[in-house]
PDB file of N, CA, C and O in Angstrom:
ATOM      1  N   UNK A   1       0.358   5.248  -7.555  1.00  0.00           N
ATOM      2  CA  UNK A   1       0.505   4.160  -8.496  1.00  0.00           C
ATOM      3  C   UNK A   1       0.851   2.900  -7.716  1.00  0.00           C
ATOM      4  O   UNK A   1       1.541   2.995  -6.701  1.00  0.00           O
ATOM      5  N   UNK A   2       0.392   1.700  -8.155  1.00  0.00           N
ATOM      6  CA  UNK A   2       0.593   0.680  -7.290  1.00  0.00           C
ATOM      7  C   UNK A   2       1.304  -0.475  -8.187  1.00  0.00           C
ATOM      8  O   UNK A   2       0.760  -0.727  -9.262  1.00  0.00           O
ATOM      9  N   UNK A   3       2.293  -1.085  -7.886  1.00  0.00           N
ATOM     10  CA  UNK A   3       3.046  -1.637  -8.845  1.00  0.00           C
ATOM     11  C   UNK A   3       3.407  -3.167  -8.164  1.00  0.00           C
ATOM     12  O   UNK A   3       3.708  -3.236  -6.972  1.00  0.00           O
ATOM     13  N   UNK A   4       3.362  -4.144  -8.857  1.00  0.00           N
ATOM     14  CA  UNK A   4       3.314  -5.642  -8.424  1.00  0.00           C
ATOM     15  C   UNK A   4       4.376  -5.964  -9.431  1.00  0.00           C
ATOM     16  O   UNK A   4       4.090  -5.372 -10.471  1.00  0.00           O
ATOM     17  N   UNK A   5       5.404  -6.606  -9.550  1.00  0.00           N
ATOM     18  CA  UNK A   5       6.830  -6.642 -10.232  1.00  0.00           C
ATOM     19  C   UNK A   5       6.503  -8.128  -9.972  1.00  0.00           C
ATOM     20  O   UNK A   5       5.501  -8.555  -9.400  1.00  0.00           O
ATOM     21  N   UNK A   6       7.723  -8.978 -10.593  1.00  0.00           N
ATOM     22  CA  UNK A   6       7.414 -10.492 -10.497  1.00  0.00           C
ATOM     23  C   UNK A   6       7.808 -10.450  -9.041  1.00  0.00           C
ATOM     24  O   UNK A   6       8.204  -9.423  -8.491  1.00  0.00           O
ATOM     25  N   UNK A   7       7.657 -11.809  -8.351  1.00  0.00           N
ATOM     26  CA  UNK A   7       7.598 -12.909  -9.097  1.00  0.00           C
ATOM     27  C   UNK A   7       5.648 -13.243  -9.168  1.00  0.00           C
ATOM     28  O   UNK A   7       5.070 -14.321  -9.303  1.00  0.00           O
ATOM     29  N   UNK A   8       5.195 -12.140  -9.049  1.00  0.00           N
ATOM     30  CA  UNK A   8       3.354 -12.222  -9.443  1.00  0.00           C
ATOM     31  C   UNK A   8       3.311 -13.052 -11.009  1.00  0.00           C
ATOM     32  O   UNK A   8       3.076 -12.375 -12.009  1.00  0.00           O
ATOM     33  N   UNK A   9       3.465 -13.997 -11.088  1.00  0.00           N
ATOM     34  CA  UNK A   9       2.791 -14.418 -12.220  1.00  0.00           C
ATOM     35  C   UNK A   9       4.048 -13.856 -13.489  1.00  0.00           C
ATOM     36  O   UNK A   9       3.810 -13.752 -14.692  1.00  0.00           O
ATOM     37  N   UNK A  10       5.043 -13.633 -12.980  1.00  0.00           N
ATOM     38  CA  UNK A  10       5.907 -13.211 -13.819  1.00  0.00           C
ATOM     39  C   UNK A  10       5.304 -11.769 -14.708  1.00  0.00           C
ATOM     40  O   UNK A  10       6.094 -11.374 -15.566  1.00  0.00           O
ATOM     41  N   UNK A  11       4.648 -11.367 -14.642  1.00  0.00           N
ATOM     42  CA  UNK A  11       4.461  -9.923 -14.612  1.00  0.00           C
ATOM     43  C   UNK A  11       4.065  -8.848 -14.142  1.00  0.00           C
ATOM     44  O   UNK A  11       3.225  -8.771 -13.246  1.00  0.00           O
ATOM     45  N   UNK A  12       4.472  -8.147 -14.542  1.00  0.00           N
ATOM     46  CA  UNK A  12       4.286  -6.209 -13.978  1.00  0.00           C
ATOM     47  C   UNK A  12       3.049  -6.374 -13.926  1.00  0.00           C
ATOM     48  O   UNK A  12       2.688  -7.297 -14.656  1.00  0.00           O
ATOM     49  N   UNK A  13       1.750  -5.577 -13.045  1.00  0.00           N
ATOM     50  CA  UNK A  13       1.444  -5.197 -12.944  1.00  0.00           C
ATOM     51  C   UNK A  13       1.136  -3.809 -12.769  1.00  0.00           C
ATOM     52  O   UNK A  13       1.346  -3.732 -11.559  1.00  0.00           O
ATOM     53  N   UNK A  14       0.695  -2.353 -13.209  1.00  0.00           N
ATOM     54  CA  UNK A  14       0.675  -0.983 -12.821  1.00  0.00           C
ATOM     55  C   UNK A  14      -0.536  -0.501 -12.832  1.00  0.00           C
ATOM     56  O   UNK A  14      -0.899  -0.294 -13.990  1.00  0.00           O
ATOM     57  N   UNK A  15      -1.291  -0.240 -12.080  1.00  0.00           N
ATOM     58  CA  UNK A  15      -2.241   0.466 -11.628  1.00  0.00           C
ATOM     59  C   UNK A  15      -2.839   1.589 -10.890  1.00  0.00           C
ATOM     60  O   UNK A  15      -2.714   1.544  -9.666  1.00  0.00           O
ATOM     61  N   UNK A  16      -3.436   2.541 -11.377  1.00  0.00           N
ATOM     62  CA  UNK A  16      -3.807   3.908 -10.796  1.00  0.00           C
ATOM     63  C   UNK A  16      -4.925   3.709  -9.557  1.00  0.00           C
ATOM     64  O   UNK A  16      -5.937   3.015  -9.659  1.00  0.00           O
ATOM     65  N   UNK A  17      -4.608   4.312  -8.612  1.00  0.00           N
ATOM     66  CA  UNK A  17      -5.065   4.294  -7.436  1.00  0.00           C
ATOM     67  C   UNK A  17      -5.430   5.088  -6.469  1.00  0.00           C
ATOM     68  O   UNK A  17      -5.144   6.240  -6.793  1.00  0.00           O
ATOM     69  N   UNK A  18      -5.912   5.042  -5.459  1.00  0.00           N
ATOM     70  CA  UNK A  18      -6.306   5.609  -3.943  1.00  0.00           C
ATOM     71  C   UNK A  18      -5.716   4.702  -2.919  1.00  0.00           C
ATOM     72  O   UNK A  18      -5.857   3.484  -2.802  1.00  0.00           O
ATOM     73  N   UNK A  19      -4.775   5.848  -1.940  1.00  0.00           N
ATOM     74  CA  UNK A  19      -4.465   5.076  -0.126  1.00  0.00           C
ATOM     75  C   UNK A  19      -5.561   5.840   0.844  1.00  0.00           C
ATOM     76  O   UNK A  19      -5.792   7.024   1.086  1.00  0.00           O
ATOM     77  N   UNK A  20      -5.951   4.971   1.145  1.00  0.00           N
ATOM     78  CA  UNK A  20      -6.546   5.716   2.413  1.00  0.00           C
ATOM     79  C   UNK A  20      -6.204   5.076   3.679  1.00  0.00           C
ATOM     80  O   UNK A  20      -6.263   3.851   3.793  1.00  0.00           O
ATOM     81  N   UNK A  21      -5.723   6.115   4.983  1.00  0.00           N
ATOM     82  CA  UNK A  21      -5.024   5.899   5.820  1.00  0.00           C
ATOM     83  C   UNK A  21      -5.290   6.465   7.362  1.00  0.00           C
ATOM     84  O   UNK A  21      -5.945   7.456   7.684  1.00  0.00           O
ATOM     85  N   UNK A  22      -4.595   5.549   8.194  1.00  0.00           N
ATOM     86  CA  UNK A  22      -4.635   6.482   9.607  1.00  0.00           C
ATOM     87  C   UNK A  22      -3.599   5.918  10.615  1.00  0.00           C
ATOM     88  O   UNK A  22      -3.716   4.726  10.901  1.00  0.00           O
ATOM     89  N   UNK A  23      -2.822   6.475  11.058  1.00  0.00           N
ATOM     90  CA  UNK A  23      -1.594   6.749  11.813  1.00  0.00           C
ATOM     91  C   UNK A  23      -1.656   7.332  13.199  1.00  0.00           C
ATOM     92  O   UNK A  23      -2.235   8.384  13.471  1.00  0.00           O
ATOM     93  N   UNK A  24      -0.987   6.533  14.090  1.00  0.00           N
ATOM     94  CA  UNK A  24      -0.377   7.399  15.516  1.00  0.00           C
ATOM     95  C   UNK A  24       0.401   7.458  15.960  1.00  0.00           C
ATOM     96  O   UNK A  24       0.881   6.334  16.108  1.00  0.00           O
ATOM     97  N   UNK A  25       1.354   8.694  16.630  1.00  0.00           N
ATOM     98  CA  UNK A  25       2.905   7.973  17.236  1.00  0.00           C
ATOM     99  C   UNK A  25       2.279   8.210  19.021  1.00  0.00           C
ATOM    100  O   UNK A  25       1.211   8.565  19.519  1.00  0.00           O
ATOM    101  N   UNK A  26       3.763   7.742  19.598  1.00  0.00           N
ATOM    102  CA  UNK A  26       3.350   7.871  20.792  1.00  0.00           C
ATOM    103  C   UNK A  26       4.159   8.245  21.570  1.00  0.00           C
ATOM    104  O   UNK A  26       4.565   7.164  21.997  1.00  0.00           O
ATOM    105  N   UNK A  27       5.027   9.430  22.381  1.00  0.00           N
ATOM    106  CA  UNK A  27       6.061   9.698  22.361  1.00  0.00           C
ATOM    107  C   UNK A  27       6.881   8.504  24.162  1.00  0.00           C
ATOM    108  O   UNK A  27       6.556   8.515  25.349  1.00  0.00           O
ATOM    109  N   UNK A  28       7.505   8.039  23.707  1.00  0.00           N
ATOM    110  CA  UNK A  28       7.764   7.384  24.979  1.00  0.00           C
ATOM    111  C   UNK A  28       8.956   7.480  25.699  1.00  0.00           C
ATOM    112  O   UNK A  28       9.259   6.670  26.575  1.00  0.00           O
ATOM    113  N   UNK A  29      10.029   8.954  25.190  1.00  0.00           N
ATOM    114  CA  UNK A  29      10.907   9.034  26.677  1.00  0.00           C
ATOM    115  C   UNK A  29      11.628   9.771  25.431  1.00  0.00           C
ATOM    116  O   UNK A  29      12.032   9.409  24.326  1.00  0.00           O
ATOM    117  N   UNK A  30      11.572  11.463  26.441  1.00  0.00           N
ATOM    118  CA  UNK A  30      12.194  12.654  25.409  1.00  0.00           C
ATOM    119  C   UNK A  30      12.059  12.642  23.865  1.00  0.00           C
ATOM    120  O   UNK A  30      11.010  12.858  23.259  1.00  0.00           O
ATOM    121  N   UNK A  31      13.160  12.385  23.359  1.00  0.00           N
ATOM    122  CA  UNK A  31      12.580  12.182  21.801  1.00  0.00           C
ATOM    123  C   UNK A  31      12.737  11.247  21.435  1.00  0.00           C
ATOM    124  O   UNK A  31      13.498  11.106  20.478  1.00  0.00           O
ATOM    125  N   UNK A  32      12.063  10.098  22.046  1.00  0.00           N
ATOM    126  CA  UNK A  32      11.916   8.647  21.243  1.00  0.00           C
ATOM    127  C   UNK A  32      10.462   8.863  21.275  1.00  0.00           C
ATOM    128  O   UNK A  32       9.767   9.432  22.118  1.00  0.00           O
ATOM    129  N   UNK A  33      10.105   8.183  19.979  1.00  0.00           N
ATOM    130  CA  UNK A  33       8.843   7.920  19.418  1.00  0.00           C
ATOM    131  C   UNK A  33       8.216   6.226  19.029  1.00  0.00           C
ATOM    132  O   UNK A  33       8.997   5.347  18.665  1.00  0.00           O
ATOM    133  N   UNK A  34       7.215   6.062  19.129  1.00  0.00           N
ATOM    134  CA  UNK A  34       7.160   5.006  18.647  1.00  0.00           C
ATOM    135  C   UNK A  34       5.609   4.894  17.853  1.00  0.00           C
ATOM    136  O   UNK A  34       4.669   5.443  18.428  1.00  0.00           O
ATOM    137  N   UNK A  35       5.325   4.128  16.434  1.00  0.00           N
ATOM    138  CA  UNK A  35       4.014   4.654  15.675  1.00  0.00           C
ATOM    139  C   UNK A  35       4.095   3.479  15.237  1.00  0.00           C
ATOM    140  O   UNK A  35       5.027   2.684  15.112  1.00  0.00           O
ATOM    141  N   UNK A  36       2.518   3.443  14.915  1.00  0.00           N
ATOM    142  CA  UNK A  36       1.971   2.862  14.211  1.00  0.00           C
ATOM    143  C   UNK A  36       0.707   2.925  12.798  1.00  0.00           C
ATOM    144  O   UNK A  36      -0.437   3.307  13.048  1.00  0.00           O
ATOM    145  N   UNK A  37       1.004   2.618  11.752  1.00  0.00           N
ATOM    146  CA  UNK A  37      -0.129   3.154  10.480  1.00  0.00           C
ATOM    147  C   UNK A  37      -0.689   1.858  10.009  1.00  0.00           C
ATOM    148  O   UNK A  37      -0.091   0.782  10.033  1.00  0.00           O
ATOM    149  N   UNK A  38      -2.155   2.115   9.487  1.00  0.00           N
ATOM    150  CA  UNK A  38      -2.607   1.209   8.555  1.00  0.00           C
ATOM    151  C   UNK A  38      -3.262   1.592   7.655  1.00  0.00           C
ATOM    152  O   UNK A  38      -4.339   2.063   8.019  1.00  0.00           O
ATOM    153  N   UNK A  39      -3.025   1.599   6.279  1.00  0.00           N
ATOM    154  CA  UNK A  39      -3.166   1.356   5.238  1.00  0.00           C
ATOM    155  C   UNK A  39      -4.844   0.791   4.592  1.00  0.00           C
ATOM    156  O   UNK A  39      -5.423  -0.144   5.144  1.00  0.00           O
ATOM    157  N   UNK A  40      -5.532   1.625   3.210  1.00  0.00           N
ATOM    158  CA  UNK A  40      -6.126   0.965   2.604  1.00  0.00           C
ATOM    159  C   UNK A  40      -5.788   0.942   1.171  1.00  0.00           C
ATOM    160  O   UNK A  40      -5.915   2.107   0.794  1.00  0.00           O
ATOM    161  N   UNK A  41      -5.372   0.106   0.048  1.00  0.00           N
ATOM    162  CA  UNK A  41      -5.233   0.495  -1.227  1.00  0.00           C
ATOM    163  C   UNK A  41      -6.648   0.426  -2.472  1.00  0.00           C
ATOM    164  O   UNK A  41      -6.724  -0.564  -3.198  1.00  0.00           O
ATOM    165  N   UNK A  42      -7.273   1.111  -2.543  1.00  0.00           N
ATOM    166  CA  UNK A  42      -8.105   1.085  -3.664  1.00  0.00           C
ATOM    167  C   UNK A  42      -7.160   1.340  -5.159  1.00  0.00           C
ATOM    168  O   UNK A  42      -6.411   2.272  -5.450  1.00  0.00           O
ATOM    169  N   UNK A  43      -7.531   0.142  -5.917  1.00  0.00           N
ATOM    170  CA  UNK A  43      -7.006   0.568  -7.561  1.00  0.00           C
ATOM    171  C   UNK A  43      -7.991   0.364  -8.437  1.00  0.00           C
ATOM    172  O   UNK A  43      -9.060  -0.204  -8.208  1.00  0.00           O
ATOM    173  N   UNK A  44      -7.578   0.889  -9.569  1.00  0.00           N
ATOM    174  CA  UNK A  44      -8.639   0.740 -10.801  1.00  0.00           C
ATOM    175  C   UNK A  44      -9.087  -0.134 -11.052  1.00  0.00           C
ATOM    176  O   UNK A  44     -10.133   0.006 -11.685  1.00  0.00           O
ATOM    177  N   UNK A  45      -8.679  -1.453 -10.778  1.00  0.00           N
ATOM    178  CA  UNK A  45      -9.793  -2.536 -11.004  1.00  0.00           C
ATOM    179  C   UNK A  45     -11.103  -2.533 -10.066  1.00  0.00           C
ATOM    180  O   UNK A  45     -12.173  -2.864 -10.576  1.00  0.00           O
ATOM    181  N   UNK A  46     -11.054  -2.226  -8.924  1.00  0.00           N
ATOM    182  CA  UNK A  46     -11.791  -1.952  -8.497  1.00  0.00           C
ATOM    183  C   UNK A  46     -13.317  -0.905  -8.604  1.00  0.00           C
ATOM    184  O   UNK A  46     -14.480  -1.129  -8.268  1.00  0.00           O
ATOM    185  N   UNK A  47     -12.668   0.244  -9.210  1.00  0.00           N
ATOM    186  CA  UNK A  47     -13.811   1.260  -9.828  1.00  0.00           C
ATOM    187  C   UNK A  47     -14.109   0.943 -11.037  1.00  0.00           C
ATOM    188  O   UNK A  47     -14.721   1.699 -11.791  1.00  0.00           O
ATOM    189  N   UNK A  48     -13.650  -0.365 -11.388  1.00  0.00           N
ATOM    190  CA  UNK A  48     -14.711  -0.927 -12.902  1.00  0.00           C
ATOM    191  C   UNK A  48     -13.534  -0.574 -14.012  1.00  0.00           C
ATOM    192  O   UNK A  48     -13.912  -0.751 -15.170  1.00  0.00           O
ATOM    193  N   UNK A  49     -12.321  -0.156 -13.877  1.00  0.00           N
ATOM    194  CA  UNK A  49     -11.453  -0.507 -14.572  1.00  0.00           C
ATOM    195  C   UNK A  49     -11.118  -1.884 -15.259  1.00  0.00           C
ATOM    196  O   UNK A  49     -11.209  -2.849 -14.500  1.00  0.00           O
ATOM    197  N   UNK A  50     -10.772  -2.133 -16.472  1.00  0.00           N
ATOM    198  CA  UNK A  50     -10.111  -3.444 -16.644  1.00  0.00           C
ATOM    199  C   UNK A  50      -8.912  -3.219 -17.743  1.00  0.00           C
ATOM    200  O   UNK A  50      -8.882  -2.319 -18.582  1.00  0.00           O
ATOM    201  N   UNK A  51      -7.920  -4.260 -17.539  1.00  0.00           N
ATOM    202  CA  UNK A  51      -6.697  -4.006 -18.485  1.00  0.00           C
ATOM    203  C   UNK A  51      -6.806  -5.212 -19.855  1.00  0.00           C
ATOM    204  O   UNK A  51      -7.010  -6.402 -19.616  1.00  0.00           O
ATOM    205  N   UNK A  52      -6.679  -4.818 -20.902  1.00  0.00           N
ATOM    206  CA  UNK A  52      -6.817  -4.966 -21.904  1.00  0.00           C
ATOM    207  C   UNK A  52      -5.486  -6.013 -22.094  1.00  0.00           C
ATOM    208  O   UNK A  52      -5.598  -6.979 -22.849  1.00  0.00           O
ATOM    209  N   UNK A  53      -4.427  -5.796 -21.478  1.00  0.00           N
ATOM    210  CA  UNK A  53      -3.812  -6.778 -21.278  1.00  0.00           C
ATOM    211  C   UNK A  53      -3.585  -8.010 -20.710  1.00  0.00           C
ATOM    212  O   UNK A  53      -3.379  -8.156 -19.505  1.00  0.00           O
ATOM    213  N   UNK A  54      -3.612  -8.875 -21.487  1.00  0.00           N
ATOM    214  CA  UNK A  54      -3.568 -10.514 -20.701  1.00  0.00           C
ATOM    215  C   UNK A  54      -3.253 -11.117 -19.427  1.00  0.00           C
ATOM    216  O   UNK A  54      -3.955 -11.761 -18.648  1.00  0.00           O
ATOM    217  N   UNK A  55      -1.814 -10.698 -19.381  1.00  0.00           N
ATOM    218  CA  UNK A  55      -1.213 -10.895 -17.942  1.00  0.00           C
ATOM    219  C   UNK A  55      -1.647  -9.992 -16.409  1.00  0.00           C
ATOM    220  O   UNK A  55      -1.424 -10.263 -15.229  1.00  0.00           O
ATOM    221  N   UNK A  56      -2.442  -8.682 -17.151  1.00  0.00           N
ATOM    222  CA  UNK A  56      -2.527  -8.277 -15.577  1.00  0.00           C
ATOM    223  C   UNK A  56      -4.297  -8.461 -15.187  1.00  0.00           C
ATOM    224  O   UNK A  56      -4.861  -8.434 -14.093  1.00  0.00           O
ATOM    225  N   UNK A  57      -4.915  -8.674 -16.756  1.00  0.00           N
ATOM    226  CA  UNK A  57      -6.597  -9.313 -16.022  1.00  0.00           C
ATOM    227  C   UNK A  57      -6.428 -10.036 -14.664  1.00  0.00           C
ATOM    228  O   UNK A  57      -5.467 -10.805 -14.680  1.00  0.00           O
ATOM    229  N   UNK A  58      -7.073  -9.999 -13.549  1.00  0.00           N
ATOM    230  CA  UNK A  58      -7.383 -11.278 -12.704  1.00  0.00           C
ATOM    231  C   UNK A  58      -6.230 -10.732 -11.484  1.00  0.00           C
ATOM    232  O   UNK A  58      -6.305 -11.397 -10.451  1.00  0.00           O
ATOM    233  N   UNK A  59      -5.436  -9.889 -11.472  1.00  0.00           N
ATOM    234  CA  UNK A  59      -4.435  -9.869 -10.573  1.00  0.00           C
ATOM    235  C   UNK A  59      -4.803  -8.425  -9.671  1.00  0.00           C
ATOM    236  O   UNK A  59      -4.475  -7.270  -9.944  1.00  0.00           O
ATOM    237  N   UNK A  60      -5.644  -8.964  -8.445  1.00  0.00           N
ATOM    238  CA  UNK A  60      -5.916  -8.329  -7.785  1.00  0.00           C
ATOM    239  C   UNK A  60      -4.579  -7.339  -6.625  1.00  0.00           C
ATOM    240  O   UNK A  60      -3.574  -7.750  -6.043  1.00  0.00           O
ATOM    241  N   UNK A  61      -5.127  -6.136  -6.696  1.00  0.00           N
ATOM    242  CA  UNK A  61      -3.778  -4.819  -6.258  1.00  0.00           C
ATOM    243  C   UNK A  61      -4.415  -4.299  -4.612  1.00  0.00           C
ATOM    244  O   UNK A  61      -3.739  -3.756  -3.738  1.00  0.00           O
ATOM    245  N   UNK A  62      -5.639  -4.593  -4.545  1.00  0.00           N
ATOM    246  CA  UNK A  62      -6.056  -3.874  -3.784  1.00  0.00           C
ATOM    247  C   UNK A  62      -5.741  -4.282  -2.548  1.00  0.00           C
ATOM    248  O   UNK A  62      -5.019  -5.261  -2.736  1.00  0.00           O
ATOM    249  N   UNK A  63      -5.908  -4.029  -0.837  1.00  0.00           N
ATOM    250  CA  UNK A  63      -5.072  -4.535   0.129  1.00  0.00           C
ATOM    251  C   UNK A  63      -5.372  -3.432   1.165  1.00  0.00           C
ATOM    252  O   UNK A  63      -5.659  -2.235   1.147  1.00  0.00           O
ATOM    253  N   UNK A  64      -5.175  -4.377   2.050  1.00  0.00           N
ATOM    254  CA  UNK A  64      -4.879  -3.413   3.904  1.00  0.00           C
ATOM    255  C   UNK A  64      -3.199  -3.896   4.216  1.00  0.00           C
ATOM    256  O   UNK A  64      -2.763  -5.020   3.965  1.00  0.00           O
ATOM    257  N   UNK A  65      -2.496  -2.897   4.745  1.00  0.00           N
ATOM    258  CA  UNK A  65      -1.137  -3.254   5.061  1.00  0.00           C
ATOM    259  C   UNK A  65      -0.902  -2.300   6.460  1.00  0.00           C
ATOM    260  O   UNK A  65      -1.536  -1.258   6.629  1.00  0.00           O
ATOM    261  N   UNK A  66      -0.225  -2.644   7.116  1.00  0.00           N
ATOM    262  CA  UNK A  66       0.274  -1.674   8.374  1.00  0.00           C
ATOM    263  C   UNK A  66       1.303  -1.947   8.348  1.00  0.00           C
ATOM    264  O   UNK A  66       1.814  -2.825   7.654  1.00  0.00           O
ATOM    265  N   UNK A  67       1.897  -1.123   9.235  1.00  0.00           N
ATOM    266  CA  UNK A  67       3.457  -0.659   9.591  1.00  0.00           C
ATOM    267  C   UNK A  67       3.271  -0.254  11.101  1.00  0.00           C
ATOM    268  O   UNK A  67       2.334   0.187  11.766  1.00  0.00           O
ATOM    269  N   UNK A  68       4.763  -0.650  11.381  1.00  0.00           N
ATOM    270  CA  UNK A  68       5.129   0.353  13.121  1.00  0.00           C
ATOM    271  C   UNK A  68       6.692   0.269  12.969  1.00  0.00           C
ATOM    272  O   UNK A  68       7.369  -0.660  12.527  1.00  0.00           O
ATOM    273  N   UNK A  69       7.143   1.690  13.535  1.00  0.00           N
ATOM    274  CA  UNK A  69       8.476   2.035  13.516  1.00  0.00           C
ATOM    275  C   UNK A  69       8.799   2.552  15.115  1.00  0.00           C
ATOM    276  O   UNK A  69       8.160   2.227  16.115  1.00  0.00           O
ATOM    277  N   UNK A  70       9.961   3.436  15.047  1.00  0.00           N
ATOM    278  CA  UNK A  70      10.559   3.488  16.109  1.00  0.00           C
ATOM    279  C   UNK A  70      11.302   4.540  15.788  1.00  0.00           C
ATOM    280  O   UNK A  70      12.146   4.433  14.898  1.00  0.00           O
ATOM    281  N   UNK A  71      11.159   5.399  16.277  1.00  0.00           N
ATOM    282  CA  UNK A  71      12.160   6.535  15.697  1.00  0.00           C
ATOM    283  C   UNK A  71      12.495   7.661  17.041  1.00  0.00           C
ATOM    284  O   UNK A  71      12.238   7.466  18.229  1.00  0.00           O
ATOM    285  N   UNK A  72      13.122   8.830  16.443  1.00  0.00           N
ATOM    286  CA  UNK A  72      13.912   9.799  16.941  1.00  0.00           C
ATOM    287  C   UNK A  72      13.555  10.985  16.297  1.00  0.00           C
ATOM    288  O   UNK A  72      13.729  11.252  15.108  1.00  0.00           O
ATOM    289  N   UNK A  73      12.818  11.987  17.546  1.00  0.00           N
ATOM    290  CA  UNK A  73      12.368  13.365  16.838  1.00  0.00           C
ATOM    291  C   UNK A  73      13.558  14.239  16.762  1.00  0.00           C
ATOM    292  O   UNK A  73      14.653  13.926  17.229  1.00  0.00           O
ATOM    293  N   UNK A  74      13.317  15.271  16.195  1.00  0.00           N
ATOM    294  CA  UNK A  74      14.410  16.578  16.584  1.00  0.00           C
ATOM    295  C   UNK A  74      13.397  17.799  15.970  1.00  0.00           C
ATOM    296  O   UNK A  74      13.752  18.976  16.018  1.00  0.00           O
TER     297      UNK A  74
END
């Protein structure tokens, strides 16, 4: 579910969806790790969905996002 809260236009948005994804860590000294992911979001507006409601017509959900962390295995 993909959810857009204000301050978008002062409303909620909620939409049913697909992530599609791909990730790597990399281990760099005993158990430190370090990764990186990126992100695709497909939502229902996209597969020809539309909302019947006013405020969320027109408010596009869909998106590429990445991340990188830093962490500690065990």
């Amino acid at each position: 579910m993909h959810v857009i809260s204000p301050p978008s236009n002062g409303v909620t948005v909620l939409n049913p969806g697909l992530m599609t994804g791909v990730g790597a860590d990399y281990k760099i000294w005993n158990n430190i790790y370090a990764g990186a992911d990126f992100r695709y979001h497909f939502t229902g507006d996209s597969l020809g969905y539309k909302s019947t409601r006013t405020g969320a017509r027109g408010t596009n959900t869909d998106g590429f996002t990445s991340g990188a962390y830093l962490g500690i295995g065990f």
